[in-house]
Residue frames relative to the residue before (quaternion, step in Angstrom):
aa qw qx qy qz dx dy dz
X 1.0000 0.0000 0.0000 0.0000 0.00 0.00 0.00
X 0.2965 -0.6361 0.7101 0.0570 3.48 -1.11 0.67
X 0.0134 -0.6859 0.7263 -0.0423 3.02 -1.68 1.21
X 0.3280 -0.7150 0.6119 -0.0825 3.27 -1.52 1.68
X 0.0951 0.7126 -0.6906 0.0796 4.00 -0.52 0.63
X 0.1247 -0.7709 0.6054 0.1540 3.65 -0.86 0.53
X 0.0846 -0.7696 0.6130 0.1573 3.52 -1.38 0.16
X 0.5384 0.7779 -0.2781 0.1663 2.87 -1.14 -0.60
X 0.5401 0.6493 -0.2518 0.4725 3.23 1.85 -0.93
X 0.1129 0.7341 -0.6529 0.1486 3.38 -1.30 1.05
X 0.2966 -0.5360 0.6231 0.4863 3.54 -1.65 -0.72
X 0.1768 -0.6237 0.7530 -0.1126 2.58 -2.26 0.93
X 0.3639 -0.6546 0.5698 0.3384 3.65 -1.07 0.59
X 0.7679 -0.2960 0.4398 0.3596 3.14 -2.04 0.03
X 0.8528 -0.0204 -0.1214 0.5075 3.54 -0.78 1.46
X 0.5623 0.5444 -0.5102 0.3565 3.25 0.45 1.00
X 0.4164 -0.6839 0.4470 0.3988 3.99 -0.86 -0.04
X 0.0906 -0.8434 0.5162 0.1182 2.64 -2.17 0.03
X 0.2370 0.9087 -0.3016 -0.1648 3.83 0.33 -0.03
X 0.4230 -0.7079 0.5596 0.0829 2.75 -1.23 1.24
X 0.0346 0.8083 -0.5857 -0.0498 3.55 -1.70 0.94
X 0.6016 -0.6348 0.4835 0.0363 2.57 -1.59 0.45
X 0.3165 0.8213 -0.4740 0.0267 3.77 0.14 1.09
X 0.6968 -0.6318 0.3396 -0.0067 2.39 -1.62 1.56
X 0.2103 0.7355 -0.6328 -0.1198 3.89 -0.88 0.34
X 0.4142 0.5984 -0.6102 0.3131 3.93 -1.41 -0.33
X 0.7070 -0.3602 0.5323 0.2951 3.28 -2.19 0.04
X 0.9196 0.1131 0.0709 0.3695 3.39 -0.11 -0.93
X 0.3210 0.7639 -0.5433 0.1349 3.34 0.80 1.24
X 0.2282 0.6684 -0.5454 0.4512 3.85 1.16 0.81
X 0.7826 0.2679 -0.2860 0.4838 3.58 0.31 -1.34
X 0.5737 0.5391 -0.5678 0.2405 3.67 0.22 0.30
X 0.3421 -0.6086 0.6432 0.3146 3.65 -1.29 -0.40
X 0.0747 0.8268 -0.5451 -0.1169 3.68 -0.47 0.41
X 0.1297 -0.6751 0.7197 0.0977 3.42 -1.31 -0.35
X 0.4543 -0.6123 0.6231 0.1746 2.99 -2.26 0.09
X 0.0263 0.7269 -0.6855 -0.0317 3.97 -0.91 0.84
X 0.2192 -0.7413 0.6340 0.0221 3.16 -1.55 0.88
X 0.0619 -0.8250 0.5534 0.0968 3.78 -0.72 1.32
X 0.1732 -0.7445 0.6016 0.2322 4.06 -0.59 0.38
X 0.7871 -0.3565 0.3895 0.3188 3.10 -1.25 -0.04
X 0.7044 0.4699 -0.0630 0.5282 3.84 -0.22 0.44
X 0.8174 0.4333 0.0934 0.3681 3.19 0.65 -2.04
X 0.3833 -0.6293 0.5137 0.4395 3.49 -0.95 0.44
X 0.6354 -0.5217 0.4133 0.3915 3.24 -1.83 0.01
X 0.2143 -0.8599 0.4382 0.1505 3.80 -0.28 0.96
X 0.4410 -0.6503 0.4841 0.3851 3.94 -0.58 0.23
X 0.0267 -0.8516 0.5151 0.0936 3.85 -1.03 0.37
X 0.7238 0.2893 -0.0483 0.6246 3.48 1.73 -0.59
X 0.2391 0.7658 -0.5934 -0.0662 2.76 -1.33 -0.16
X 0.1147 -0.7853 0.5917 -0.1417 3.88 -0.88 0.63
X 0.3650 -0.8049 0.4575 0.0980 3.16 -0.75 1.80
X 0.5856 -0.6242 0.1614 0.4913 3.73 -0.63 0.59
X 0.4778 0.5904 -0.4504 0.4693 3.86 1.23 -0.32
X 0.3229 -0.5090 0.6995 0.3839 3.87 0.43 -1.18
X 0.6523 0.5475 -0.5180 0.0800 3.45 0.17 0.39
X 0.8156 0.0586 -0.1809 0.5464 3.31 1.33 0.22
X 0.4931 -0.7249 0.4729 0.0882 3.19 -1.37 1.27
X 0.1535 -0.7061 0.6909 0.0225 3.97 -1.18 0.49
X 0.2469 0.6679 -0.7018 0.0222 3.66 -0.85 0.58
X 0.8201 -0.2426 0.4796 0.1964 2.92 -2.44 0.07
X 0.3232 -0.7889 0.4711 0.2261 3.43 -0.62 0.46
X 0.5810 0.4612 -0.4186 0.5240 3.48 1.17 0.14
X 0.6056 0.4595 -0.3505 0.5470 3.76 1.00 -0.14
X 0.5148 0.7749 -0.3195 0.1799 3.61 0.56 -0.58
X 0.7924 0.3743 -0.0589 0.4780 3.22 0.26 1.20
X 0.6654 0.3555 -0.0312 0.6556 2.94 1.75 -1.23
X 0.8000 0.0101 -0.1634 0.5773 3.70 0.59 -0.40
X 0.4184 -0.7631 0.4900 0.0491 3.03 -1.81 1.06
X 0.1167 -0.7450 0.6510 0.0867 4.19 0.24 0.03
X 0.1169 0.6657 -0.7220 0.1477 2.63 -1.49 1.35
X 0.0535 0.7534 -0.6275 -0.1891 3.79 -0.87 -0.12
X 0.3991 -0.6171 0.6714 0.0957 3.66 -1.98 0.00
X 0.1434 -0.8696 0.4455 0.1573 3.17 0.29 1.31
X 0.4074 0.6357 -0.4237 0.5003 3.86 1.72 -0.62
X 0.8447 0.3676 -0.1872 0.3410 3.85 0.65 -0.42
X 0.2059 -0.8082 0.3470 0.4290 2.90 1.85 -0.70
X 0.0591 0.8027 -0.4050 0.4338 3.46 1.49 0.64
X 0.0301 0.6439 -0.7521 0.1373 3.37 -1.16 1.48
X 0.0000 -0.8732 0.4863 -0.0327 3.91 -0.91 0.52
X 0.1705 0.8383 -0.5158 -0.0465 3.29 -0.79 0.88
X 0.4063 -0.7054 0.5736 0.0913 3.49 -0.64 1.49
X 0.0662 -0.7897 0.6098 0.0096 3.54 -1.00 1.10
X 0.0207 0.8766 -0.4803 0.0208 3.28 -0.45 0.40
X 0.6998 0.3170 -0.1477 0.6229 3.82 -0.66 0.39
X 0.1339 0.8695 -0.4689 0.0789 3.85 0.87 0.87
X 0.0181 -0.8327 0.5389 0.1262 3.29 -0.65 0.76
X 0.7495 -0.4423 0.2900 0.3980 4.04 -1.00 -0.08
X 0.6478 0.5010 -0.2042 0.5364 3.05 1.64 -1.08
X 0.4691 0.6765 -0.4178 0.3844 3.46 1.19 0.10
X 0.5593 0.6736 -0.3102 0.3705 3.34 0.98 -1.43
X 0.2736 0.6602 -0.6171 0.3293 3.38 -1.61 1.50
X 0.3033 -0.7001 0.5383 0.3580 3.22 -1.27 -0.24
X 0.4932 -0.7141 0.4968 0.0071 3.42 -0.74 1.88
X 0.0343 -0.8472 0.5223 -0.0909 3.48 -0.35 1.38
X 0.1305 -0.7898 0.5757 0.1668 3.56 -0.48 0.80
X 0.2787 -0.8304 0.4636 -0.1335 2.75 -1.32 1.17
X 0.1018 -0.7608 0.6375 0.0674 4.10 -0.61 1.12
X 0.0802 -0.6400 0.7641 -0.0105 3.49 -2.02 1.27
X 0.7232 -0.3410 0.5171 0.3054 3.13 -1.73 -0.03
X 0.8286 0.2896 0.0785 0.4727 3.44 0.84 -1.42
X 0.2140 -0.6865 0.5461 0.4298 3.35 -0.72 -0.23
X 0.4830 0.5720 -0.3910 0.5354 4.01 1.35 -0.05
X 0.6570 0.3960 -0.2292 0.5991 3.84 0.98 -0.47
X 0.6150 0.4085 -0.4157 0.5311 3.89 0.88 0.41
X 0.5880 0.5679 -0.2447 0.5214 3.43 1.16 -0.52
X 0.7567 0.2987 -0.1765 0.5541 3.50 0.36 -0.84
X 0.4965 -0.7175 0.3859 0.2997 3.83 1.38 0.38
X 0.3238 0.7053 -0.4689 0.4217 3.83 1.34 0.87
X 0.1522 0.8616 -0.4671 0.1276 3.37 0.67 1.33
X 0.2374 -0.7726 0.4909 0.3251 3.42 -1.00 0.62
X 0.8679 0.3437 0.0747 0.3506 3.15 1.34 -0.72
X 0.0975 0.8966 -0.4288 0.0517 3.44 0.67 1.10
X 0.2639 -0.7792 0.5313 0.2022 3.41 -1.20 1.07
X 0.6747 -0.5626 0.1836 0.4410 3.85 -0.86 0.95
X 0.7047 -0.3907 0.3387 0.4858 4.00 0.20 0.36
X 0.3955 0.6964 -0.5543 -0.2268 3.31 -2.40 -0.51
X 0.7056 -0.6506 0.1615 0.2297 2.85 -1.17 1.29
X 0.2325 -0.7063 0.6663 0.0560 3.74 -0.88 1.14
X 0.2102 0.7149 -0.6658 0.0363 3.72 -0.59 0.67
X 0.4413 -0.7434 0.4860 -0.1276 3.52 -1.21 1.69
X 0.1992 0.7788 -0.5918 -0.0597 3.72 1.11 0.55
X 0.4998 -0.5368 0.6096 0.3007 3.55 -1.80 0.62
C-alpha cells in the first residue's frame, strides 16, 4: 500500500505562487508514476500533472501549461507541484495522485489517491 498526504494548500491572490506536496510512504514509490488532479466545486475531478516514475518526463493540462511545474525526489519520496501565475479559475481541491504508469495517470487510472488540499484563488 502506498500512502499520499498533500500540503501546501492555502489562499493566494490572482497571480501569485504556490507549491503544493505530496508525501509519500510504502516500499516502492520509485516504481510508481504520479501526477496531480484538481476537483472544484460543481465540477468533475480534472487531471493537471503528471510525472513518470524516473522524473524524466512531464505531461500537463493545457490550462496549467506553462505556469505550473511537477517534479518529485524519489531519495525523499517527495512529489511537487509549483504553481505560479495564479488565477481564480485555478481554485479546487488538488489531489495527488500514484499509477502504475505515467499513461495510466493521464487517463486518471489511479491506484492511489492522497486526501485533497485546498487552493483558493481570490481575483
Amino acid at each position: 500500500q502506498v500512502q499520499l498526504v498533500e500540503a501546501g494548500g492555502g489562499l493566494v491572490q490572482a497571480g501569485g505562487s504556490l507549491r503544493l506536496s505530496c508525501a509519500t510512504s510504502g516500499r516502492t514509490f520509485s516504481r510508481y508514476a504520479m501526477g496531480w488532479f484538481r476537483q472544484a466545486p460543481g465540477k468533475e475531478r480534472e487531471f493537471v500533472s503528471a510525472i513518470t516514475n524516473g522524473g524524466g518526463s512531464t505531461d500537463y493540462a493545457d490550462s496549467v501549461k506553462g505556469r505550473f511545474t511537477i517534479s518529485r525526489d524519489n531519495a525523499k519520496n517527495m512529489v511537487y507541484l509549483q504553481m505560479n501565475s495564479l488565477k481564480p479559475e485555478d481554485t479546487a481541491v488538488y489531489y495527488c495522485a500514484a499509477a502504475r504508469g505515467f499513461s495510466s495517470v493521464v487517463v486518471g487510472r489511479i491506484d492511489y489517491w492522497g486526501q485533497g488540499t485546498q487552493v483558493t484563488v481570490s481575483s
